[in-house]
NUFISE-685852 format. One record per atom (N, C-alpha, C, O): residue in one letter; x, y, z. Coordinates in steps of 0.2 Angstrom, whole numbers, plus 2048, in hexadecimal, padded with zeros to 3 digits. Last residue first. Example, Ala and Ser with C-alpha at 12.3 -4.5 7.8 and 13.67 -1.06 7.14 Angstrom:
# residues 2
S8407F5823
S8447FB824
S840800827
S843806828
A8427E4827
A83E7EA827
A8427F0827
A8477EF82A
***
This chain:
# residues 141
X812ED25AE
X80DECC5AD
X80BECD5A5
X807EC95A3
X824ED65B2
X81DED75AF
X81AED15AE
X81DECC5AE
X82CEDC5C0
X827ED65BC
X823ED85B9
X81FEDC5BB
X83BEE45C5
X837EE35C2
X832EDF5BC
X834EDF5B6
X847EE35D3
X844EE15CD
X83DEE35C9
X839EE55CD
X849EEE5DB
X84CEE55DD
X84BEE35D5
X84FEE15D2
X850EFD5E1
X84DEF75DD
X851EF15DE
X857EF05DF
X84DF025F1
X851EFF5EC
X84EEFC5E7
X849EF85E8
X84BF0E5FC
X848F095FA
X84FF075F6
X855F0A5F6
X855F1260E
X853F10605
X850F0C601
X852F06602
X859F0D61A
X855F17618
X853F16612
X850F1B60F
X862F01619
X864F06617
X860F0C619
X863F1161A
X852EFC60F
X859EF9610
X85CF03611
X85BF0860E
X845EF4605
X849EFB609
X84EEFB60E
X84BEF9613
X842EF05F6
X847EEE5FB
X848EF5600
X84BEFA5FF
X835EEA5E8
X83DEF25ED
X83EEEE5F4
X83CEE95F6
X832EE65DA
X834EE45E0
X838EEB5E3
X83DEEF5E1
X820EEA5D2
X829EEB5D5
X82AEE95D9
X826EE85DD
X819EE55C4
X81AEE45CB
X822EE55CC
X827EE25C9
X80CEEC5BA
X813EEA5BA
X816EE95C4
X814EED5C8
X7FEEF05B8
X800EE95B9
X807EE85BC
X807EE55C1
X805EFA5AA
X802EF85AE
X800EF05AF
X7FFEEB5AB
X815EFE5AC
X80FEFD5A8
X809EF95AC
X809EF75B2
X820F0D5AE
X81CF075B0
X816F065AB
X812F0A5A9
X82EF155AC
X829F155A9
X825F0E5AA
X827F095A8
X83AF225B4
X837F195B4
X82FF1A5AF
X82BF1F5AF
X83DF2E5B7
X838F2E5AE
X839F265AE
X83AF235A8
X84BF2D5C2
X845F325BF
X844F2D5B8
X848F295B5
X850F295D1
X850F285CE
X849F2A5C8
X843F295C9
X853F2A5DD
X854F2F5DC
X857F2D5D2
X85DF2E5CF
X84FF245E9
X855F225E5
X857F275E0
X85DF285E0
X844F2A5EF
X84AF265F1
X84EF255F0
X852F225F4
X83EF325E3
X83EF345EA
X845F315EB
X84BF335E9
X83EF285D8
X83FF2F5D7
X842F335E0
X847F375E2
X835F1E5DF
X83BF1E5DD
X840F245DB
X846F255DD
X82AF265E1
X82EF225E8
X834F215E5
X839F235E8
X826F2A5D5
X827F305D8
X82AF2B5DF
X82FF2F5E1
X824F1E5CF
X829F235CD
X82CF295D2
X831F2B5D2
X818F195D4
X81EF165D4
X825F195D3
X829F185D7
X80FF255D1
X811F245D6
X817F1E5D9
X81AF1E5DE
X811F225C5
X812F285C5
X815F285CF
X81AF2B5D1
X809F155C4
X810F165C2
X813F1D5C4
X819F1D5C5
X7FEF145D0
X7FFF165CC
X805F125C8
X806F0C5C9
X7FCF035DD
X7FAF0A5DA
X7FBF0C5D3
X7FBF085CF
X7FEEF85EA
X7FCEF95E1
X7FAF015E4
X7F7F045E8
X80BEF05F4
X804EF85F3
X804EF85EA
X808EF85E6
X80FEE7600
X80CEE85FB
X809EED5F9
X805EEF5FC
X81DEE460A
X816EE9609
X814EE7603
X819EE4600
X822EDA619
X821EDA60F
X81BEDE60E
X815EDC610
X82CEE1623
X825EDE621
X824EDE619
X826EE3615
X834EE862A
X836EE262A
X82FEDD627
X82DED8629
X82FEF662D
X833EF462B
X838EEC62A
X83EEEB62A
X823EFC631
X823EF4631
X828EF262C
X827EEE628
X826F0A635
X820F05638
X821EFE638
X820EFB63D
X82DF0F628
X82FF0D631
X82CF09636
X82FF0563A
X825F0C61E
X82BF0761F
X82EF08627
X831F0362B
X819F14620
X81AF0F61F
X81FF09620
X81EF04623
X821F22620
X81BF1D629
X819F17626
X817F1462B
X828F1F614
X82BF2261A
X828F1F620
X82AF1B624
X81BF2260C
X81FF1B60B
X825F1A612
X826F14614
X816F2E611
X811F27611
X817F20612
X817F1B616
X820F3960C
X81FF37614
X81BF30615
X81DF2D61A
X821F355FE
X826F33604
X823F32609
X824F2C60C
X811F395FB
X814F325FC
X81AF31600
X819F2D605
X816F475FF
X811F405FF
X810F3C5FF
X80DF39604
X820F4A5F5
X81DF4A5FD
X81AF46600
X81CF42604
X819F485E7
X81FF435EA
X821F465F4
X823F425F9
X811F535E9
X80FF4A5E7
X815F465EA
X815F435EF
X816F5D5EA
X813F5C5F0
X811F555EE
X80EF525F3
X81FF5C5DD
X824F5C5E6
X820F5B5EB
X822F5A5F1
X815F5C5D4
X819F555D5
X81DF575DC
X81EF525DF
X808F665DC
X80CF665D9
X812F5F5D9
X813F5D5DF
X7F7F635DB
X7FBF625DE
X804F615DA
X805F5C5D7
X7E6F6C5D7
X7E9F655D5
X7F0F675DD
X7EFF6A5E2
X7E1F795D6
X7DDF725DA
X7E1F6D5DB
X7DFF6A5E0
X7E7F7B5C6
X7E5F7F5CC
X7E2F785D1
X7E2F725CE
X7F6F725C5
X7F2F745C3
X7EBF785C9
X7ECF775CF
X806F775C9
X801F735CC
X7FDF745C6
X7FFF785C2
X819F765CB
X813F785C8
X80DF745C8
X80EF6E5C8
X825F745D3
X81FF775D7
X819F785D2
X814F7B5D5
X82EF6F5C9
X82CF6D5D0
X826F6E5D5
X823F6A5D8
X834F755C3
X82CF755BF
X82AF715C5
X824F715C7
X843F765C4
X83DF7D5C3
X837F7E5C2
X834F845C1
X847F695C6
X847F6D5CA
X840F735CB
X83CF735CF
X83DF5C5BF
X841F645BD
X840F675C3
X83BF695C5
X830F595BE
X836F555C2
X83CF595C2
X840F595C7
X828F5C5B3
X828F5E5BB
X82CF5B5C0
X82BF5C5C6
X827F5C5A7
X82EF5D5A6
X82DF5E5B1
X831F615B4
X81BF5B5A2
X81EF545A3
X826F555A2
X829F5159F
X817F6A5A5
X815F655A9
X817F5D5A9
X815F5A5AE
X81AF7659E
X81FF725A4
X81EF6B5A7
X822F685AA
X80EF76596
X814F78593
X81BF72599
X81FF6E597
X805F755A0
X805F7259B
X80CF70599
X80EF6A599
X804F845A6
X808F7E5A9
X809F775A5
X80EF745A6
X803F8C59B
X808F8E5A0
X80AF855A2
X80FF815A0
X7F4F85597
X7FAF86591
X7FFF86597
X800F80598
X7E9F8159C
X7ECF825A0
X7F4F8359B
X7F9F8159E
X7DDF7E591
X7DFF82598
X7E1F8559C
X7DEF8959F
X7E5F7A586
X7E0F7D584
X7DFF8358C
X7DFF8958C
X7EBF6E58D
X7EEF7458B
X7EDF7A589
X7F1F7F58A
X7E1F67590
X7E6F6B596
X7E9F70592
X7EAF76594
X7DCF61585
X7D9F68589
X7DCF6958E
X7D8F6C592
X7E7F5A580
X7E5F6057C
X7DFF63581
X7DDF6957F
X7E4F5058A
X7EBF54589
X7E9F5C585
X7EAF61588
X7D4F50590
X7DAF5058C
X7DFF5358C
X7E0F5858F
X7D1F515A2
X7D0F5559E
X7D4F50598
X7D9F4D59A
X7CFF4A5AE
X7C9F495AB
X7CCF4F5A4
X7C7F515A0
X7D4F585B7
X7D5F525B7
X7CCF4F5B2
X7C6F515B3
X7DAF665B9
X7DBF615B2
X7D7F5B5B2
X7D7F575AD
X7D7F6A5C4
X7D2F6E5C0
X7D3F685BB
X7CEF665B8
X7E0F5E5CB
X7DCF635CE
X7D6F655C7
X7D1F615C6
X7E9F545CC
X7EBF585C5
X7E5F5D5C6
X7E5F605C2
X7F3F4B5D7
X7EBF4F5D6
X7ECF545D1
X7EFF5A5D2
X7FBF3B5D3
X7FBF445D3
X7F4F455D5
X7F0F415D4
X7F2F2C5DB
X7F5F2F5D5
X7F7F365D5
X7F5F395DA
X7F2F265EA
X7F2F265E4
X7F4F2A5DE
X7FAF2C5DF
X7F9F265F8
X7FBF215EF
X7FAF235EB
X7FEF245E7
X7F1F29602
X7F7F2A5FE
X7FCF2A5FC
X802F2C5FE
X7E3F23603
X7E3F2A5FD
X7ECF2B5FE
X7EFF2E5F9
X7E4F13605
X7E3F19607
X7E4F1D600
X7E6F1B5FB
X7DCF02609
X7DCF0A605
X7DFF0F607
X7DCF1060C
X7E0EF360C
X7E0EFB60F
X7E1F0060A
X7E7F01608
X7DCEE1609
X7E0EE5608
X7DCEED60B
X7D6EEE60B
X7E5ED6612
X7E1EDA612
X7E0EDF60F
X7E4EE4612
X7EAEC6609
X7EAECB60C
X7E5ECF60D
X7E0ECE60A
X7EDEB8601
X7E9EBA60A
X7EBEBF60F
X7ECEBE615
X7F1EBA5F7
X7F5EBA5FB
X7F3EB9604
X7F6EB9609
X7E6EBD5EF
X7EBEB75EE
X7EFEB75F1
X7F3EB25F0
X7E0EC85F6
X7DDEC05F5
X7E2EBD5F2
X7E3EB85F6
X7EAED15F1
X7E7ED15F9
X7E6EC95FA
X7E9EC65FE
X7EAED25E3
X7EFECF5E6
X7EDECD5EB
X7EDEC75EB
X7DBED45E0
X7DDED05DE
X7E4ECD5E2
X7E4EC75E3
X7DBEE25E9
X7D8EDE5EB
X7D6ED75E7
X7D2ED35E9
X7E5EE95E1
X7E6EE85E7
X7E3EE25E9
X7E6EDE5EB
X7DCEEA5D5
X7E2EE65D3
X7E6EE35DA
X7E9EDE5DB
X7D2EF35D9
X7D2EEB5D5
X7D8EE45D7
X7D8EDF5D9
X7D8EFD5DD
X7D5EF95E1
X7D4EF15DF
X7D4EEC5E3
X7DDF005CD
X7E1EFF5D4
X7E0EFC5D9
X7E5EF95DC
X7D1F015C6
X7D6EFE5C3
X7DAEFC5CB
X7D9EF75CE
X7CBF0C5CF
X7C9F095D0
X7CCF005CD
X7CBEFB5D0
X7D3F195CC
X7D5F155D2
X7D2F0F5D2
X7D4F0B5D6
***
């Protein structure tokens, strides 16, 4: 997260903004996994493993790692965040640095759009129009 704060507070300053932390943006909670290899998730957690870059799938929807957070309680999560975000100040230019996964899961949510793949750095334009985001564009640096 620390790449992210960076990056907010590089925009913030060019833009003469403030920039606001919160916990939720940021990334899935992969719980017991995190900090681990691919090859020792698997080693520990084979079952979910197995399902786990298939979690968008109706059936794997709810798979977590122990401690962690499954992609429908991630993508909750955010909804509801980006949701009191855009009602509150629906006529305002938001900015938010984070993930890509977290890019995915807003667009996957609202548009209903799956397996976007971002780089990093990379910058989206969305539009909420309607109860929906939308793509507008996307910049790479």
């Amino acid at each position: 997260m620390n790449r992210t704060k960076e990056t907010a507070q590089i925009v913030g300053d060019g833009i003469n903004l403030p920039v606001v932390l919160t916990a939720h943006v940021r990334e899935i909670n992969v719980g017991k996994a995190k900090g681990l290899t691919w090859e020792e998730v698997e080693e520990n957690f084979p079952e979910i493993a197995k399902g786990w870059h298939q979690h968008f799938k109706e059936e794997n929807k709810m798979l977590k790692f122990p401690k962690g957070e499954s992609y429908h309680e991630f993508k909750g999560r955010i909804f509801s965040f980006m949701r009191f975000l855009l009602k509150k100040r629906p006529e305002t230019n938001i900015a938010i640095a984070t993930h890509g996964g977290v890019m995915d899961a807003v667009l996957n949510v609202m548009n209903k759009v799956s397996n976007r793949r971002f780089k990093n750095g990379e910058i989206l334009c969305l539009e909420y129009k309607d109860e929906k985001l939308h793509f507008i564009k996307r910049v790479e640096i």
